[in-house]
N, C-alpha and C positions, 0 to 999 in steps of 0.2 A: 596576799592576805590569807587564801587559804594555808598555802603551804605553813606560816608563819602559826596559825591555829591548829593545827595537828603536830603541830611540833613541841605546843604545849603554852607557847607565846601569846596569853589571852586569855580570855575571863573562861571560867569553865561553864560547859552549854548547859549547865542546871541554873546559873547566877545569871537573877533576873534584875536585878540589883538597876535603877535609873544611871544612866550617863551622863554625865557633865557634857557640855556642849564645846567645851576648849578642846582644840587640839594636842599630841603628846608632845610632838615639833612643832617651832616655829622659825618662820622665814626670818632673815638679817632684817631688824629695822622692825621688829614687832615686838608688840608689848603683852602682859597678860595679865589683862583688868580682873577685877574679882565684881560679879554682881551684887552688888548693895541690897538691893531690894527690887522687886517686881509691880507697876503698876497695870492692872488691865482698864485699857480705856474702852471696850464694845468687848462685846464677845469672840470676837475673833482677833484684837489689837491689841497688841505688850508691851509697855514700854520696860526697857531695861536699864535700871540706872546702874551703872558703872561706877568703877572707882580704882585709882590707881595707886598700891601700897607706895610707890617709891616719887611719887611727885603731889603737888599741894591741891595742882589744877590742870585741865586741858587748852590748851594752845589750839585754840583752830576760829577761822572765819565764818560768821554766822552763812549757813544755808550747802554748806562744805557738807562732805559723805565719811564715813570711815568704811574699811573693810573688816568684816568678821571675818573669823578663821574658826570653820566649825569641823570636827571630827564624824562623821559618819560614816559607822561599817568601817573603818580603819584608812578612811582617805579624809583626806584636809580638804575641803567646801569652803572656798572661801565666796562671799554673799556681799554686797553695798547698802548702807542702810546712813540715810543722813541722821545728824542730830537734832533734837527736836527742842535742845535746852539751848540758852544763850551762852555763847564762851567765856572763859575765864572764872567758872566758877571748880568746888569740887568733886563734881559727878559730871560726869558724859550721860546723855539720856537718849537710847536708839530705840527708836520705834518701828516696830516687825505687825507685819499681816500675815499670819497663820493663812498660806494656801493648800487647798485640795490637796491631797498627797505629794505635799513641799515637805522636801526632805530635808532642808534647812531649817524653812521659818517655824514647823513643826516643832523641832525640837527646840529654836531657841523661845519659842514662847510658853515651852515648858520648862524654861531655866529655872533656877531656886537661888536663896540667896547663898551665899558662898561660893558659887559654879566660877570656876576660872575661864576668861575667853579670849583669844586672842585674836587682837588687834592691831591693823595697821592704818597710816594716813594720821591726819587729814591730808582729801581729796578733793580736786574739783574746782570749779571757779564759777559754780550758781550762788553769785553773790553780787551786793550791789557795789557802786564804785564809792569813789569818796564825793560827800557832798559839797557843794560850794554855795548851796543855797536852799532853803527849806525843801525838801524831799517830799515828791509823791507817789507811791506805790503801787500798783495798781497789782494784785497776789489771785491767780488762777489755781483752785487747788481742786483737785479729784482724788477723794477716798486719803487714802495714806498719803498720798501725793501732799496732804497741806506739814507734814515734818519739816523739810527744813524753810516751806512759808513759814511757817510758826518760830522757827527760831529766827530767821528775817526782820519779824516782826516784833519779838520780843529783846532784841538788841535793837534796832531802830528808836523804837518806840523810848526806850529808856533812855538812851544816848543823845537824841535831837528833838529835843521839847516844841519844835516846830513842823516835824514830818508829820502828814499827813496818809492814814493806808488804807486804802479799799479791796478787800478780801472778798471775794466768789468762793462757797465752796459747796460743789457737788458730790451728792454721796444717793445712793439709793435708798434707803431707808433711814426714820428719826433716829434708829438704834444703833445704825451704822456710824453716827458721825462722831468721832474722836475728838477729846478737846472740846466737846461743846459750851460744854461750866466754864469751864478756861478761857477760851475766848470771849465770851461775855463777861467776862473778870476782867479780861488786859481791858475792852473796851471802854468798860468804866472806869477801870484807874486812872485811866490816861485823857480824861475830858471828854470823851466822843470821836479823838482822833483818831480809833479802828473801826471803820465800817465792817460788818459783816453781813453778805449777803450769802444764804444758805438758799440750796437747789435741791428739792429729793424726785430721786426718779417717780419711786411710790410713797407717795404722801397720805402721811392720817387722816383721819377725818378733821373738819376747819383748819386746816395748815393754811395760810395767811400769804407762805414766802413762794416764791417762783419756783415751777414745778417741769417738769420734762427732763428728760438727757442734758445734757450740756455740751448741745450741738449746733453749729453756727446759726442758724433762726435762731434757739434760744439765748446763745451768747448776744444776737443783737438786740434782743428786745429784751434783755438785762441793761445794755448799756444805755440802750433806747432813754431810761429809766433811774439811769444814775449821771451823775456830773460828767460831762466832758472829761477827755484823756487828751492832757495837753501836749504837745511834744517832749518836755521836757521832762515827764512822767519815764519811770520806769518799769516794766512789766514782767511777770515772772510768771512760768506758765509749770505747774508739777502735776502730774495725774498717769492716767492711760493714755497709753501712746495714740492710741484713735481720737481722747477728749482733747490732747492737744493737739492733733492736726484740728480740730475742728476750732477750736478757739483762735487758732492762728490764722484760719482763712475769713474766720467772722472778723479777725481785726483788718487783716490785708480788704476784705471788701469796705470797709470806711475810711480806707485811706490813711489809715493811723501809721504816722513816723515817729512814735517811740522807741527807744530801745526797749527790745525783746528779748528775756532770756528762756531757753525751755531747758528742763534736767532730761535726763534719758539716763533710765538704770541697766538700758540692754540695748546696747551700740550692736551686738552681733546677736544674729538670730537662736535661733534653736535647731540645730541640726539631728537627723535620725539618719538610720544607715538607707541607703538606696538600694533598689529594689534591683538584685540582680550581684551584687555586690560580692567578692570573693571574702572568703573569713571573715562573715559576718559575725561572730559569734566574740572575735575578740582579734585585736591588731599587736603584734610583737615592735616594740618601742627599743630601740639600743639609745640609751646617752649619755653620750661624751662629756663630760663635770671635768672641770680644773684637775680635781685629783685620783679620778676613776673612772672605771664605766661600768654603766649601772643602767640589767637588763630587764625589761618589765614589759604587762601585757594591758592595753587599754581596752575597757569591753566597748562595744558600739556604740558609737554616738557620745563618745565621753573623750572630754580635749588631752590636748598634752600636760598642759596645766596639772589636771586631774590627774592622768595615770602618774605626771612624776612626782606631786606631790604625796600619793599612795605608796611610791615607793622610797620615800622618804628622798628625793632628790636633791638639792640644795637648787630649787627650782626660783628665779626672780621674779615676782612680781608686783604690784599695786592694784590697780581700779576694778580687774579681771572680766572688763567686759570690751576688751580691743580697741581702749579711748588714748595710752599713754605711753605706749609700747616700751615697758619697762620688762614686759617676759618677752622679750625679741628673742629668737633662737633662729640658727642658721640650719635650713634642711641638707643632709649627707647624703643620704639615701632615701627613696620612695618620696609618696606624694600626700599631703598634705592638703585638706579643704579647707582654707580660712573663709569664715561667717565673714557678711557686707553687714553694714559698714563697717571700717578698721581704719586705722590711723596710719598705717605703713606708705611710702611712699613706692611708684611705678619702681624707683631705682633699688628700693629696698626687696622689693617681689621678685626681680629681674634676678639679684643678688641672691635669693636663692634664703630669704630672710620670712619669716612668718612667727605672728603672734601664737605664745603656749596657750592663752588664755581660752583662746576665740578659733583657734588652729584643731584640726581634727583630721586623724590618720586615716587615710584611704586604707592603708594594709599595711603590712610592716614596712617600717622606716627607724630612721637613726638621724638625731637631732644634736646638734651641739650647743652647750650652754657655757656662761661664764665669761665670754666678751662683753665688755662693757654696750650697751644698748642707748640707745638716747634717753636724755635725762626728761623729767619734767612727770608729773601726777594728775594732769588733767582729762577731761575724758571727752 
């Protein structure tokens, strides 16, 4: 990147000019939506409605993820963000949480309309099955976590004039919670068949609804408090990886045999360099492409993924968080740390196989890409 900017390849350092959040490449099999329009639901929450010049609608299954492909500093970031609108209409709608110096959600929730982004998926299988019998839902949502609840629930609801859905959702403050108008709109249109039970950590003055963390005591004396969860119910659990362990142990201690779904947007951790560590400062990457080889440097703590996408590699992937292992690469040289959990098998690690995504170079290595990997987009 440097070298590419003294070469003259890039904006010049007086042009302060905003950046689009699309990338300049895109991977096989991605698209690149134009932003419609921006809506903010809280102060920190952005929905982006999408739109696709060369198709009518999006094809995808309600509670499904896409990938964004974001450009920052001249590398492709690619980020999972489910939809929060029902399918088959003409806008896709991703809803983003602006984190603390997120380098991502930062900039997509300063998108504008016109910004080009590119897009891959639908992803994922946080969805319900087919019904065979009036439907009941039972929807755990924490903060952002209620996105693709929301689209769940808003394809349900339309589709099976007999489902019934009981919605939890925890958020820490009244200001916090996204969708609030919203959901007390579906619930009325639809007779009363959307319960919504709201939890705030810190609640206003006279707040009326259930109050604390949404941690298994309060998950039970929520349920304490609402109808039975019959077997034959189905439960979706989306939030903080902490608020759903905790909801899932408040269910396992009542004994509940419904089907359980939980989403997880980070299957592999977050790795930093190790203390002790040779060329810490930055790892030399050699890799092998179908029809070249193509040398680049990964600074620390940043995957294969990252450094090959930075250097424009014709690198494969989808979920990018080590769920589907479609960026499978075979290691040639040097060692490799892949983030737990990943989806590779003993015989695939043995093989000398590890995820770009979730994969992160100890020190120089050389990686092969371009053999076809195992198929499939779920995580």
């Amino acid at each position: 990147m440097v070298r590419r900017r003294l070469a003259g390849d890039g904006p010049s350092p007086v042009c302060f000019a905003r950046r689009a959040p699309g990338p300049a490449l895109l991977p096989e099999g991605a698209r690149r939506l134009v932003v419609a329009r921006t809506v903010r639901e809280t102060h920190d929450v952005v929905t982006l409605v999408l739109e696709d010049p060369e198709r009518a609608d999006f094809a995808f299954t309600a509670g499904q993820f896409f990938t964004l492909l974001v450009d920052v500093d001249g590398e492709t970031v690619a980020r999972n963000y489910s939809a929060s609108n029902a399918p088959g209409q003409r806008e896709l709608h991703v809803t983003i949480k602006a984190k603390p110096g997120g380098r991502v959600s930062g900039r997509l929730c300063r998108a504008a309309a016109g910004d080009r982004i590119g897009v891959l998926g639908p992803f994922g299988a946080f969805t319900v099955k087919d019904a065979a019998s009036p439907r009941r839902l039972v929807l755990f949502a924490g903060g952002v976590g209620i996105t693709p609840l929301l689209s769940i629930a808003r394809t349900v609801l339309a589709a099976e004039p007999e489902a019934e859905i009981l919605l939890v959702y925890a958020n820490r403050r009244r200001e916090d919670i996204a969708f609030d108008a919203e959901l007390d709109a579906l619930a009325a249109a639809h007779g009363g068949r959307l319960a919504v039970h709201r939890v705030l950590e810190e609640p206003p003055r006279g707040w009326t609804g259930a109050t604390g963390r949404l941690d298994r005591a309060n998950v039970a004396r929520i349920l304490d408090g609402l109808p039975s969860i019959g077997a034959d119910a189905e439960l979706f659990v989306c939030g903080p990886e902490g608020m759903q362990d905790e909801v899932l142990a408040a269910l396992a201690a009542r004994g509940t045999t419904a089907i359980v779904k939980r989403e997880r947007f980070a299957i592999g951790g977050t790795a930093s360099p190790r203390a002790g560590d040779r060329d810490a400062a930055a790892r030399r990457i050699t890799i092998i492409a179908p029809d070249r080889l193509i040398r680049t440097t990964a600074l620390a703590g940043a995957s294969l993924l990252e450094a090959g996408l930075a250097a424009s590699a014709p690198m494969p992937f989808s979920c990018g968080v080590g769920g589907c292992g479609a960026c499978r690469v075979r290691v040639r040289e040097g060692e490799v740390d892949l983030d737990e959990p990943h989806c590779l098998s003993e015989e695939e690690l043995a093989a000398g196989y590890s995820l770009a995504c979730v994969g992160r170079p100890r020190g120089a290595c050389t990686i092969e890409i371009g053999r076809p990997g195992r198929e499939g987009g779920e995580r």
